[in-house]
N, C-alpha and C positions, 0 to 999 in steps of 0.2 A: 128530921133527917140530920145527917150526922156532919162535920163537917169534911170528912172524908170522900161521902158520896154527893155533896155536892159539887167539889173541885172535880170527880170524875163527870158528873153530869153536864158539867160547863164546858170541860174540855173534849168529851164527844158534842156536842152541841158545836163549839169552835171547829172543831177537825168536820165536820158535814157541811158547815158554813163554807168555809174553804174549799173544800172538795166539789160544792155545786158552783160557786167561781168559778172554779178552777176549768169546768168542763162547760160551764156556758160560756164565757169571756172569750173573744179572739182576741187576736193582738193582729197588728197591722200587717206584721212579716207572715202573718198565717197564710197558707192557700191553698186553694181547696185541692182535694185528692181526688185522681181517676182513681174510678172502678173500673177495673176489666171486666165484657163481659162477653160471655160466649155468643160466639157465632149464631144467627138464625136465620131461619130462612131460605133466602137468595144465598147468602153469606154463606152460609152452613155448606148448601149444595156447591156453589164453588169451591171449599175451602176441603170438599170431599173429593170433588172432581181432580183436583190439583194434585194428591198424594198418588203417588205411584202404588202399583200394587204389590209388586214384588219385594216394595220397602218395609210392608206391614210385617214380616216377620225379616229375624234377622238372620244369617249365620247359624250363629250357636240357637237361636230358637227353633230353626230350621231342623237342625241335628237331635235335637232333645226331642222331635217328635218323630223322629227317625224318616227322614225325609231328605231328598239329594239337594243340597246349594249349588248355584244360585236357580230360581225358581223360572219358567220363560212367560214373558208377557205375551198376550194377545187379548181380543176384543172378541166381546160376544152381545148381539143386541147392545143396548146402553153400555152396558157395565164395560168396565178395562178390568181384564183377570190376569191372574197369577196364577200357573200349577207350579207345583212343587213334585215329581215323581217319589214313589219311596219303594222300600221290597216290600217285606212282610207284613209289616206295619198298613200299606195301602197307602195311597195319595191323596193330598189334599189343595185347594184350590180357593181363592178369594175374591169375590168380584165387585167393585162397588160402582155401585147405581147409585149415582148424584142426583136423580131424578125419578126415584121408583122407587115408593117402601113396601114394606111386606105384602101390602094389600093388591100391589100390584104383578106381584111374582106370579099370580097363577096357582098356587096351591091350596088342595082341599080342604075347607073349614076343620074338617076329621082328621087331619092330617096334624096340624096345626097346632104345636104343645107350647103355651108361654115358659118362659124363663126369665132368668135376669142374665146378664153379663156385664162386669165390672159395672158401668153406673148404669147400661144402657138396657130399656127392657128388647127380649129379646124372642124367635121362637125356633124350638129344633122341632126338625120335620124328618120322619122316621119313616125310612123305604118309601122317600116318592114316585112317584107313578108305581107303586110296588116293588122297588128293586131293593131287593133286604140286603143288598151290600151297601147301601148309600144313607148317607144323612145328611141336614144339612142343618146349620145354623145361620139365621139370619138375624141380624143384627141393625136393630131399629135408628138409626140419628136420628131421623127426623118423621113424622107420618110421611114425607115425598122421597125421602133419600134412606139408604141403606148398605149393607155389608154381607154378601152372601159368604158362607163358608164351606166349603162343601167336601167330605170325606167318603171315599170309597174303600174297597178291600176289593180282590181279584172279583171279576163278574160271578163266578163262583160263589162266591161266598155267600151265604146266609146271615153273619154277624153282622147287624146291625148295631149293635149294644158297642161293638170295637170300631165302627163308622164313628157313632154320636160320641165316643171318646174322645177320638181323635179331632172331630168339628167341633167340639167344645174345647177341649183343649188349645187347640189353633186359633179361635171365637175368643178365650179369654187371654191371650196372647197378645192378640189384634187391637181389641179394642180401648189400651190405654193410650192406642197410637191414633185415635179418632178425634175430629175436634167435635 
């Protein structure tokens, strides 16, 4: 070996030496770091319960789905909802059950299409009880708690395809606002 590649071989040898120092050693003024971590549970379901509904979308997210601001609260079973009126476009509406996930909404295994939305898995459910103007997206926090979303068009209507547009679009609107 040449002397060349042995000053290289000393000095990566040196620089690894150092570097495992470097990363096991504490020093006195060291201390230790919180991890944040999400919500579970109890936690989660309060921390669900807590958020207004009408906050989940905004204004301008309101408008972008062609929908009237501001949206009017009321309460249905568990959940606290939001609708939102719109024209043509149809209406959309959000409801969160701090205490009820998918499995407890009632609806037909058949019915029942998985998704994902932003982190959270999700399912849209297309003409419930058969009414092909409606869909709805519900959106999973937790197996106990959850985010209904739910879009129509005039009773009229047969478009279901522009229901589940508008509930996924609103669904993935919604859910970067979920803890």
């Amino acid at each position: 070996m040449n002397r060349a590649t042995t000053r290289f071989l000393i000095g990566c040898a040196t620089g690894l030496a150092l570097l495992a120092t470097a990363c096991t050693s504490s020093s006195p003024e060291s201390a230790p770091t919180a991890v944040a971590t999400a919500p579970s549970g109890d936690d989660l379901n309060r921390a669900l319960a807590d958020l207004p509904p009408c906050e989940l979308l905004t204004s301008d997210e309101v408008g972008r789905l062609g929908l009237e601001y501001p949206g009017v609260e009321d309460r249905s079973g568990d959940a606290d909802v939001c609708s939102w009126r719109g024209g043509a476009s149809g209406q959309a509406s959000a409801g969160i059950h701090p205490s009820q996930g998918l499995d407890g909404l009632g609806y037909r295994s058949d019915q029942v299409k998985p998704t994902k939305i932003g982190k959270y898995e999700a399912a849209r459910v297309e003409a419930p009880q058969d009414a092909a103007h409606a869909c709805h997206v519900v959106i999973e926090t937790s197996a106990s708690s959850s985010v209904q979303v739910i879009a129509t068009g005039e009773a009229t209507s047969t478009d279901t395809a522009a229901a589940c547009a508008l509930a996924t679009e609103a669904a993935e609107l919604i859910a970067p606002k979920l803890p």
